[in-house]
C-alpha positions as CSV (number, residue, x, y, z in Angstrom):
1,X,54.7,94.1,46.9
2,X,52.8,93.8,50.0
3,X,52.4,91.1,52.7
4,X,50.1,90.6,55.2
5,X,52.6,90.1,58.6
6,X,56.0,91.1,59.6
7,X,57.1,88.3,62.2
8,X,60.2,88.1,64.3
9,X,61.5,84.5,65.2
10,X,64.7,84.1,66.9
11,X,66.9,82.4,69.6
12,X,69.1,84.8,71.8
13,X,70.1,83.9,75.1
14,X,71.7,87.5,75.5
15,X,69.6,89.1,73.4
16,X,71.9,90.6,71.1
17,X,69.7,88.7,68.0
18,X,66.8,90.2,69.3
19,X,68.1,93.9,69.2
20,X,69.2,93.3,65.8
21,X,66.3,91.8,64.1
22,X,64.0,94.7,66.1
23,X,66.3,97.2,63.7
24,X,66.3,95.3,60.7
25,X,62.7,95.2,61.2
26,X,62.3,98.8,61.9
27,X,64.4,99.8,58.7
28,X,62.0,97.7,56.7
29,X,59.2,99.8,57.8
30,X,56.0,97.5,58.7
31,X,54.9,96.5,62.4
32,X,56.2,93.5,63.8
33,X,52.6,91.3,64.1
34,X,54.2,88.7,65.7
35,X,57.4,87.7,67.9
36,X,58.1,84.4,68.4
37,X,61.1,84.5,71.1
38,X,62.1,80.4,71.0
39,X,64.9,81.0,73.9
40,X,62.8,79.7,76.1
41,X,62.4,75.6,76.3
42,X,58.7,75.7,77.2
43,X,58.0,78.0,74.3
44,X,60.4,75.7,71.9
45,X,57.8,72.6,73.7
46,X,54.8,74.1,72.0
47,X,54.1,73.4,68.4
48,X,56.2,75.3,66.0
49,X,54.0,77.9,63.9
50,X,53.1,77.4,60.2
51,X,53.6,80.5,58.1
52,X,51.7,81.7,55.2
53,X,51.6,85.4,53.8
54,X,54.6,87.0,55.7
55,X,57.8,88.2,56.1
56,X,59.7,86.4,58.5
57,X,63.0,87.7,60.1
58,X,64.5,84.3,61.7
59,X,67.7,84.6,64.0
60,X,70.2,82.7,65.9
61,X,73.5,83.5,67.6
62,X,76.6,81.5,66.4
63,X,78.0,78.4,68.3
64,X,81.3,77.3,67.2
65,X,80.2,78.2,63.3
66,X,76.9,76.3,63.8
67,X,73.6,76.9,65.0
68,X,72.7,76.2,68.8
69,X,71.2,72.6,68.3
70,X,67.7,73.1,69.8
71,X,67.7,76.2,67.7
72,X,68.1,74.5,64.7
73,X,65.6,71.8,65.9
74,X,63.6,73.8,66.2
75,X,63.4,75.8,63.0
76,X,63.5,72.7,60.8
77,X,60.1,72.1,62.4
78,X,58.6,75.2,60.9
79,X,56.1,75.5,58.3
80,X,56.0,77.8,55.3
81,X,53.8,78.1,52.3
82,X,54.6,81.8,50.6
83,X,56.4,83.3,52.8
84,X,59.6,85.5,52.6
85,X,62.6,84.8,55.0
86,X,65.3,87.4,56.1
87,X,67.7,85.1,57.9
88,X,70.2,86.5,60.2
89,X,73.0,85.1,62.6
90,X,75.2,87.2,65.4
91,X,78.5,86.0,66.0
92,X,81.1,87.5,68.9
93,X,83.8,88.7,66.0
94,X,85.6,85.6,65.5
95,X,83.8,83.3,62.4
96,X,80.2,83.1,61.9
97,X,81.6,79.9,59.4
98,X,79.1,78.2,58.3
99,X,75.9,79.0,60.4
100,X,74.4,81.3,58.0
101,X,74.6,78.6,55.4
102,X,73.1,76.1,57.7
103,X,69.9,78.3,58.5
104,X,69.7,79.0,54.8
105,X,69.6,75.8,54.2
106,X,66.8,75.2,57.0
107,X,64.7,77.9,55.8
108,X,64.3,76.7,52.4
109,X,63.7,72.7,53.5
110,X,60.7,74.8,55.5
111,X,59.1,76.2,52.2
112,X,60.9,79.7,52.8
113,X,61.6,81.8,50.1
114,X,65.1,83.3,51.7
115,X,65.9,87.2,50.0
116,X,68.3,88.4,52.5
117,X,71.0,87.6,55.0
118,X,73.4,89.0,57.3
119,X,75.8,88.1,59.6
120,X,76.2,90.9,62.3
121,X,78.3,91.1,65.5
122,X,77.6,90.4,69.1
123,X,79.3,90.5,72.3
124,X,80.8,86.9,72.9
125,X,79.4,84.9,75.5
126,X,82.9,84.4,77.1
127,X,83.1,88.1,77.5
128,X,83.9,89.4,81.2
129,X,85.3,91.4,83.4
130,X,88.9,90.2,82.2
131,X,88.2,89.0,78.7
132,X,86.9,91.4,76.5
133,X,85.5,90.2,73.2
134,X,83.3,91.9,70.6
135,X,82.2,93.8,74.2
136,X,78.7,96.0,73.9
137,X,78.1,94.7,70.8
138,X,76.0,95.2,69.0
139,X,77.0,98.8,69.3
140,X,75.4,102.0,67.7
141,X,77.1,101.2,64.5
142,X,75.8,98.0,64.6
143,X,72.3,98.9,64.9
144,X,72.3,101.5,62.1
145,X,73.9,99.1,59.9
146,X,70.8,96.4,60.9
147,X,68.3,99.7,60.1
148,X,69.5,100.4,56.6
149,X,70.0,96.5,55.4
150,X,66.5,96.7,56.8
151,X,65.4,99.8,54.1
152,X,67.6,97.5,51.5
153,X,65.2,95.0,52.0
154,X,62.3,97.2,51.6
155,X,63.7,98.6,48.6
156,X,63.7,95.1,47.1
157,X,60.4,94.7,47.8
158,X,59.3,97.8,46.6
159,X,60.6,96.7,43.1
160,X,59.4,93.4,42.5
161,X,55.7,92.1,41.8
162,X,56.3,89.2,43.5
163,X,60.3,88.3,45.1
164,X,59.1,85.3,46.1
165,X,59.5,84.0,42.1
166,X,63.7,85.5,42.7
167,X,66.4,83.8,43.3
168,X,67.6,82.7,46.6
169,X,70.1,84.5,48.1
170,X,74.1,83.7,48.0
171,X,75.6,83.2,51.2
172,X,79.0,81.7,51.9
173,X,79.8,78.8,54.3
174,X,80.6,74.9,53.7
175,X,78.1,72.1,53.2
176,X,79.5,69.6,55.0
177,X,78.9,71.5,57.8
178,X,81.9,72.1,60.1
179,X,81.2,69.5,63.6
180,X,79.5,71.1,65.9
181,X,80.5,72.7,69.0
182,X,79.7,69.8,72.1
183,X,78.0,70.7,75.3
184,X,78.7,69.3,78.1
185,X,82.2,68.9,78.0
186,X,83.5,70.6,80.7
187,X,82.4,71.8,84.6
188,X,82.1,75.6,83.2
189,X,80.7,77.7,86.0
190,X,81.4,78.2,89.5
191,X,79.0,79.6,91.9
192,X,80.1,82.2,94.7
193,X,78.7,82.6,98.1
194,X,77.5,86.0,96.8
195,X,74.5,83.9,95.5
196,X,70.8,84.7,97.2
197,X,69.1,82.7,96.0
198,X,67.3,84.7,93.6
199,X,66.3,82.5,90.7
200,X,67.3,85.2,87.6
201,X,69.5,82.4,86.4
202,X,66.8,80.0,86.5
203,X,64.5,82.4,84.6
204,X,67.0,83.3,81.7
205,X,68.9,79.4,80.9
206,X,67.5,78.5,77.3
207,X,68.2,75.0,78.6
208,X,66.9,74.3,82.0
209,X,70.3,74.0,83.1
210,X,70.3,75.1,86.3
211,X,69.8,73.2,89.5
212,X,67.7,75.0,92.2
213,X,68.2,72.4,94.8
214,X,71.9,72.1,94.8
215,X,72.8,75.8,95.4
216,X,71.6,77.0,91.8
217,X,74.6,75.4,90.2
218,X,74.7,73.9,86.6
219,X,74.1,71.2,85.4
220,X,77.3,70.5,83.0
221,X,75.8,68.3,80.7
222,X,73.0,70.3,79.8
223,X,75.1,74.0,79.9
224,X,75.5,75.1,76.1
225,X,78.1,77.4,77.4
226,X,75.8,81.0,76.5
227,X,76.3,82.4,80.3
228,X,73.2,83.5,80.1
229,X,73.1,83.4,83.6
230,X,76.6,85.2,84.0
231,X,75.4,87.9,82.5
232,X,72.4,88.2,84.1
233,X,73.3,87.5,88.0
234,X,72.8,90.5,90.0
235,X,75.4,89.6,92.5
236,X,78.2,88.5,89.8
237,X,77.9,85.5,91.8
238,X,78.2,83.1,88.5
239,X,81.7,83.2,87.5
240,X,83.5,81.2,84.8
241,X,85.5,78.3,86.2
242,X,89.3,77.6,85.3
243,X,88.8,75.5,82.1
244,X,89.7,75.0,78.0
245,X,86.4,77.3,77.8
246,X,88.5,79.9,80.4
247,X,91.4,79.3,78.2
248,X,89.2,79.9,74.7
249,X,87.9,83.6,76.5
250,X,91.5,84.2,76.3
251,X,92.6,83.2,73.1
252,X,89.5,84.9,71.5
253,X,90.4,88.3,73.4
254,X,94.2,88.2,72.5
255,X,93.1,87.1,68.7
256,X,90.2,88.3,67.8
257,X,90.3,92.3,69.2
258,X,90.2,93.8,65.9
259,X,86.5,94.8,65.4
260,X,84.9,93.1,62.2
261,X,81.8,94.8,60.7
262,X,78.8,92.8,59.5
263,X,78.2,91.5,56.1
264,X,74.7,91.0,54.9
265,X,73.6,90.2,51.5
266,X,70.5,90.3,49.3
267,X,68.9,88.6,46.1
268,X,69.7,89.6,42.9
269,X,66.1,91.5,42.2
């Protein structure tokens, strides 16, 4: 089977989606036409795109088992009319729950024909200096993991005429959906005197969440708790307060050290 466009569309504050749909994509053996990074809210502004003859790799990190909000938003706006859907989530090696489910169940209200699925691991957001959790992850491992599910994939489209007349495929999660995960809840990040000033925080939020005229602090009800802009800071100067979140870094590195492998899963074809 051919198609006409290999597209990547994905939100990934730290980019550890990104990396992994780039190596699914490469294992599936076609050039990526399109990428349609959504991490950005002036991108997510603009009209959503309407696909036709492609394959489309969509991806999302996982939020307290769910799909970040505005992701999710923003995929049930999409459009598509024939087009296959590899749908993908990365989770920081606690529970990706019932996220993978969720999108799924997006893709298909879109007019996506879904053939595969994984759920692979990232570094968690929370992770620092004194929590580690899921830490450089997606490792090598990881990414030759992504590159054969991505020859899978070809495989399976190799062998069918058309897939888009299979089956969709199985993934586990919950419908009810588990509650999401609130933003907003807490004061989360503290900014040092280390700061200059140098707007790389500003640059990389997915949610406009940071205030350049009060010292480039966050704005707490807007903060969906990605650190983002931890990560990012030059000058370590974005630190995460004392808080429940401080307290769940710590749980999650005490409970959750043993490294867990992705799972991905394809149509019956």
């Amino acid at each position: 089977m051919s198609f006409n466009n290999t597209i990547l569309l994905y939100f990934s504050p730290t980019a550890t989606t990104r990396i992994i749909l780039e190596e699914i994509a490469k294992g599936i053996g076609k050039d990526v036409s399109v990428t349609i990074d959504i991490t950005s809210p002036e991108v997510r502004n603009q009209p959503p795109p309407e696909f036709g003859d492609a394959l489309v790799l969509i991806g999302a990190p996982v939020y307290g088992g769910r799909l970040p909000k505005d992701a999710a938003l923003y995929f049930k706006a999409v459009r598509a009319s024939g087009s296959l859907a590899v749908l993908v989530v990365l989770y920081g090696n606690r529970e990706f729950e019932d996220t993978l489910l969720e999108l799924k169940d997006i893709a298909v209200e879109d007019g996506f024909s879904p053939l595969a699925a994984g759920a692979f691991i990232g570094e968690h957001s929370f992770t620092n200096d004194e929590y580690l959790i899921a830490k450089n992850r997606p490792d090598e491992k990881d990414r030759k993991k992504a590159f054969l599910f991505g020859e899978q994939i070809a495989d399976l489209l190799n062998r069918n005429e058309n897939p888009a007349s299979l089956p969709h495929v199985d993934v586990p999660g919950n419908f009810p959906y588990k509650e999401s995960m609130p933003s907003g809840s807490f004061q989360f990040i503290d900014v040092t005197p280390d700061c200059d000033g140098c707007s790389i925080c500003l640059t990389v939020c997915p949610e406009n969440a940071i205030d350049e005229a009060d010292t480039w602090s966050t704005i707490d009800e807007s903060c969906i708790y990605c650190c983002a802009c931890i990560k990012a800071c030059p000058q370590k100067a974005r630190l995460m307060k004392d808080s429940p979140m401080k307290d769940k870094a710590k749980w999650l590195s005490e409970n959750c050290a043993r490294r867990k492998e992705p799972r991905t899963f394809l149509t019956r074809g």
